[in-house]
C-alpha positions in Angstrom: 5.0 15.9 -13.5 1.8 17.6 -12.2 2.1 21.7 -11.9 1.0 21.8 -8.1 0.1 25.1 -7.9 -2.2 25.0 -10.5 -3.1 21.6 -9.5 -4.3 22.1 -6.0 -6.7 25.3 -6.9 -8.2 23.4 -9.4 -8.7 20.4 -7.4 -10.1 22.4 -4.4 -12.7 23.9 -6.4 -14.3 20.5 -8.4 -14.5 19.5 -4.6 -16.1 22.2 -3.5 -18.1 22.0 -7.0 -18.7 18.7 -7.2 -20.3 18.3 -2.8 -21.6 22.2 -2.6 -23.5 22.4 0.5 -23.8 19.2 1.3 -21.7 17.3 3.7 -19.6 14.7 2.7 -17.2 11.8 4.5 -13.5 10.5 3.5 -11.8 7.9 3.5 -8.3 8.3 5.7 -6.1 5.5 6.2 -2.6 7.8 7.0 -1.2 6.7 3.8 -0.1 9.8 1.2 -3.1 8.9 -1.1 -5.6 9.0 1.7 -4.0 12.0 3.7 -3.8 14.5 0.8 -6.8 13.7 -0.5 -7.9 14.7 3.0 -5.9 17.7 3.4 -6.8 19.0 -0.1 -11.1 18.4 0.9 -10.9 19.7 4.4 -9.1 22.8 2.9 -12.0 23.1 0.3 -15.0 22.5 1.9 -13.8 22.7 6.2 -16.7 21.1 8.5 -18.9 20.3 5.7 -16.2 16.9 5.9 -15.9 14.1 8.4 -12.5 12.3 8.3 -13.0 8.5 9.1 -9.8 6.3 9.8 -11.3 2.7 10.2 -9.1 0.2 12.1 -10.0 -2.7 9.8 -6.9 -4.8 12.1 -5.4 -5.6 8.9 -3.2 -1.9 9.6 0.2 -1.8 10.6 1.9 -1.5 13.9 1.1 1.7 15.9 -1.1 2.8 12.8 -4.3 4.4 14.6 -2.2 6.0 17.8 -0.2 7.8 14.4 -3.4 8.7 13.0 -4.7 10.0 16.2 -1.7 12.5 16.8 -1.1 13.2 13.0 -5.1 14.3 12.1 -6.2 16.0 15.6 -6.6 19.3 14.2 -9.4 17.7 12.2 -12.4 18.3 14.7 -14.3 16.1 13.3 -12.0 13.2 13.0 -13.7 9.6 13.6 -12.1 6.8 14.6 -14.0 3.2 14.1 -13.1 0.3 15.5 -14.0 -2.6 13.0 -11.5 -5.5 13.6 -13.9 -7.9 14.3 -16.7 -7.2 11.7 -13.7 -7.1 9.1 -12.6 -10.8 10.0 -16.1 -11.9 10.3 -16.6 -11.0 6.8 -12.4 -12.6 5.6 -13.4 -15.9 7.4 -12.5 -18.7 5.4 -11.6 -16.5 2.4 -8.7 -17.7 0.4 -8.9 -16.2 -3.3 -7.2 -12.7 -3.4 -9.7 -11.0 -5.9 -12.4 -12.3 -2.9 -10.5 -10.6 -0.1 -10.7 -7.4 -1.8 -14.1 -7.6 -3.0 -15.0 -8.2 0.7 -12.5 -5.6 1.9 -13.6 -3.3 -0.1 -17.6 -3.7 0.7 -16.7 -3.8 4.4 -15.1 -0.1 3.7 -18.2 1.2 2.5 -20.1 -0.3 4.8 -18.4 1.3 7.5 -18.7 4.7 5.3 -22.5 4.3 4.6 -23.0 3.9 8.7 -20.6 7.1 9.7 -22.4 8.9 6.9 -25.6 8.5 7.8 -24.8 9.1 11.7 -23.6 12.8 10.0 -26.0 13.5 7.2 -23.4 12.7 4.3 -24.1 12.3 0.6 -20.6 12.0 -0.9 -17.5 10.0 -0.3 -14.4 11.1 -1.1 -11.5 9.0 -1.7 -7.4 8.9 -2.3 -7.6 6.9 -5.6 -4.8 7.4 -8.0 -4.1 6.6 -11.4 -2.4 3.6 -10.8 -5.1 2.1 -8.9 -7.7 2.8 -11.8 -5.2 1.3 -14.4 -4.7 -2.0 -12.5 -8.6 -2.7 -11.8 -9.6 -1.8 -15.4 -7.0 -4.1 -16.5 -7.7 -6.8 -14.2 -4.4 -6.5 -12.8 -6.1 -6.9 -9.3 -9.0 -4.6 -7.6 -8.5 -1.8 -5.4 -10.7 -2.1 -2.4 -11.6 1.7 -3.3 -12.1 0.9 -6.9 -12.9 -2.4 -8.9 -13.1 -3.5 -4.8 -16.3 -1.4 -4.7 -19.7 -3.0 -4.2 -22.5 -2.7 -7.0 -25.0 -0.5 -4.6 -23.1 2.0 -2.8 -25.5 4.3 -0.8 -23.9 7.8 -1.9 -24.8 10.6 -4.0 -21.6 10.7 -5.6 -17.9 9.8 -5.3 -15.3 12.0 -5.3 -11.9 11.1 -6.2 -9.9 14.2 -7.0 -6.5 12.8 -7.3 -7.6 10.6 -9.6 -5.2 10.9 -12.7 -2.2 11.4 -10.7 0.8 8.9 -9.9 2.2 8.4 -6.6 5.3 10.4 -7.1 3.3 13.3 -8.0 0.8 13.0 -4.7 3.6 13.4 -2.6 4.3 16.6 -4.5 0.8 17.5 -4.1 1.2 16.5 -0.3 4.7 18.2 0.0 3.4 22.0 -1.0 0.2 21.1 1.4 3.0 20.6 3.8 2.1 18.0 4.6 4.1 15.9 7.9 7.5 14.6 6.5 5.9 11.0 7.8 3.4 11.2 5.2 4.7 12.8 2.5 7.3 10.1 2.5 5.5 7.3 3.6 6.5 4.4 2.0 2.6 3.1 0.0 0.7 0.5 2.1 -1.7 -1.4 0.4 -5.6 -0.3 1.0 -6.3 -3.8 2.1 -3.9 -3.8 4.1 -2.2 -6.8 5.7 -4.5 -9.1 3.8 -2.9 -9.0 0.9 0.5 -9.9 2.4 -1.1 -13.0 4.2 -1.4 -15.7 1.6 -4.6 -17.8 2.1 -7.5 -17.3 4.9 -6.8 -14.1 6.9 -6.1 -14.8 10.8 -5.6 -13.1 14.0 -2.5 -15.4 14.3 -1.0 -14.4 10.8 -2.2 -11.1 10.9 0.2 -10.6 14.5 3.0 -12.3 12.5 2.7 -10.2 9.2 2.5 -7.0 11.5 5.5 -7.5 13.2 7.5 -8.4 10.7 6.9 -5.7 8.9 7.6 -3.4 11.3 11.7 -5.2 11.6 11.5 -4.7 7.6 10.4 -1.0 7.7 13.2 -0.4 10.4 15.9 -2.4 9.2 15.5 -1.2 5.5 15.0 2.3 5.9 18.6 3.4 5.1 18.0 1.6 1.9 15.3 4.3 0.9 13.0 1.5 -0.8 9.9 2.5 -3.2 8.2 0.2 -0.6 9.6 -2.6 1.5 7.3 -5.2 3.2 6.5 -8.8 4.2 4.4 -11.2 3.8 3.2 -14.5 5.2 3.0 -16.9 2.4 3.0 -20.4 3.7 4.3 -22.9 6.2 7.5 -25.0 6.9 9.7 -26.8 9.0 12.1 -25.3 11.3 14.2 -26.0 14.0 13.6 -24.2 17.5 16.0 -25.0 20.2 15.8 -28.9 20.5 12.5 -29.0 19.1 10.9 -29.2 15.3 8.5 -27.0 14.3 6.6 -26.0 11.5 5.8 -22.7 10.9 5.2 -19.4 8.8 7.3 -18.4 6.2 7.8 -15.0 6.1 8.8 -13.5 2.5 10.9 -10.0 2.6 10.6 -7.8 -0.3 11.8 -4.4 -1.3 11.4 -2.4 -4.4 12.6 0.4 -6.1 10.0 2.2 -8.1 8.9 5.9 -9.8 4.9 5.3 -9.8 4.6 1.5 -8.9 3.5 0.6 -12.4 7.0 -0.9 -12.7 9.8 -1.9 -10.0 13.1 -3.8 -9.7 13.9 -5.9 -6.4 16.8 -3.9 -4.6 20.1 -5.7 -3.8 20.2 -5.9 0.1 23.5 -7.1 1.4 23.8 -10.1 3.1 24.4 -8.6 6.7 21.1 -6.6 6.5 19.4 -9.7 5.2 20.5 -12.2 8.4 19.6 -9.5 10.7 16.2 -9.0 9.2 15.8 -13.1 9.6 17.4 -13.1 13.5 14.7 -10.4 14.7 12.0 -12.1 12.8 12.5 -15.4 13.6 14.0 -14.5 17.3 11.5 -12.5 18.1 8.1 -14.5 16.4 8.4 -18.2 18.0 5.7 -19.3 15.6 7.9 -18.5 12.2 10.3 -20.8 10.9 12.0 -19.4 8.2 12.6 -15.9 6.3 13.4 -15.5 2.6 14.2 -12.4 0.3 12.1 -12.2 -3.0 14.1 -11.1 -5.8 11.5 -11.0 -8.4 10.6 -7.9 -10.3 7.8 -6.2 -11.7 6.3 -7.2 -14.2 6.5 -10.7 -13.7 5.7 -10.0 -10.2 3.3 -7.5 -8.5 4.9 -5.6 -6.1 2.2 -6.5 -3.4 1.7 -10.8 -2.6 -2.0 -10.7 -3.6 
């Protein structure tokens, strides 16, 4: 387990190090990774950094209004709408290692354009150990890491959690004192929602993966899960009122986990589980059916894609 209070110093310092006078922009997405990599750069290096949330509409439900209100004492917080440049670039994109790799160059894209608007030569980013083990072992890419284009149009890249796992962040992010809301907020993938949406990415499935993952979050939060999400993985035949449909299936899943390099499927009782399926179902006309993946990990990843 990381020693914070040696940790933090010393992490402060290769920031301020590593940018010196120069100004520099991070990536904030109001995850923990993203948020106490932010805390940790605006304590070292103040208005020399430009916080930029961007709404790629792959986020979940409420997610820039919380942003908004969590981050306001950060001046020089920027807020970009990208929604529609981000689908433009997931149109007609099925294979997962493609999503990211367009994800992730849409991201620094975005960066590139807020930097220059500021006169920024560095990025700075949440990336954590995990995240470096799974691209280097072609477990998937992280949008911030084997996601990353070829030509990025920084001076450097600054990544100063970068050996620490997800347990130990929120440590990190805990003696920050850091919001309750992040410091315990469940992980969300950096793609977001597109890598809980098997196949092309669409404004329809993106609605139905958002919502559902907000009954999931809400009905399984007495269950304390590592994470607990959904995902829209195909289509089927249903029944709705007198009529026969066929729509999304909508996969639940929850995980206990210490770091995310390993997890185990959590035993939800059945009650929880129908209620789950009556709000999603009831409450999304367009989704047929609900099922509960028990699968671990390994053999499965804990995220769809």
């Amino acid at each position: 387990m990381v020693d914070v209070e040696t940790f933090i110093p010393e992490a402060k310092a290769e920031i301020d190090a590593q940018i010196g006078d120069s100004k520099a922009v991070i990536a904030l997405s109001g995850g923990v990774d993203s948020s106490t990599a932010a805390a940790l750069a605006y304590d070292a290096i103040g208005d020399q950094l430009t916080p930029v949330y961007v709404d790629t509409g792959l986020m979940r439900k409420g997610e820039t209004e919380q942003i908004r209100e969590t981050f306001d004492y950060m001046d020089s917080l920027r807020i970009v709408d990208a929604t529609d440049r981000f689908l433009d670039e997931l149109e007609g994109v099925t294979d997962p290692e493609e999503k990211r790799h367009a994800i992730g160059e849409q991201f620094i894209r975005e960066f590139e354009t807020v930097a220059r608007e500021v006169d920024a030569d560095y990025l700075v980013q949440g990336t954590i150990y995990p995240d470096r083990i799974e691209s280097e072992g072609t477990i998937k890419s992280h949008h911030n890491v084997g996601g990353l284009p070829d030509v990025v149009d920084f001076d450097g890249i600054v990544e100063p959690m970068r050996d620490l796992y997800k347990d130990e962040v929120r440590e990190v992010a805990r003696e920050l004192d850091l919001e309750e809301i992040i410091s315990e907020r469940m992980p969300f993938p950096g793609p977001g929602l597109a890598v809980r949406i098997i196949g092309e990415v669409t404004a329809e499935k993106l609605d139905v993966a958002r919502e559902a993952n907000h009954v999931v979050e809400e009905e399984l939060e007495e269950y304390e899960p590592w994470q607990a999400l959904a995902a829209v993985i195909g289509k089927a035949t249903g029944v709705k009122g007198d009529n026969r449909v066929h729509g999304w299936v909508v996969a639940v899943r929850s995980v206990e986990s210490r770091d995310g390099m390993t997890a185990r499927a959590q035993e939800i009782d059945w009650e929880t589980l129908q209620r789950i399926q009556s709000r999603i179902t009831g409450e999304n006309e367009n989704v047929s059916r609900v099922v509960y993946d028990v699968t671990h990990k390994p053999p499965a990843t804990i995220e769809y894609e």
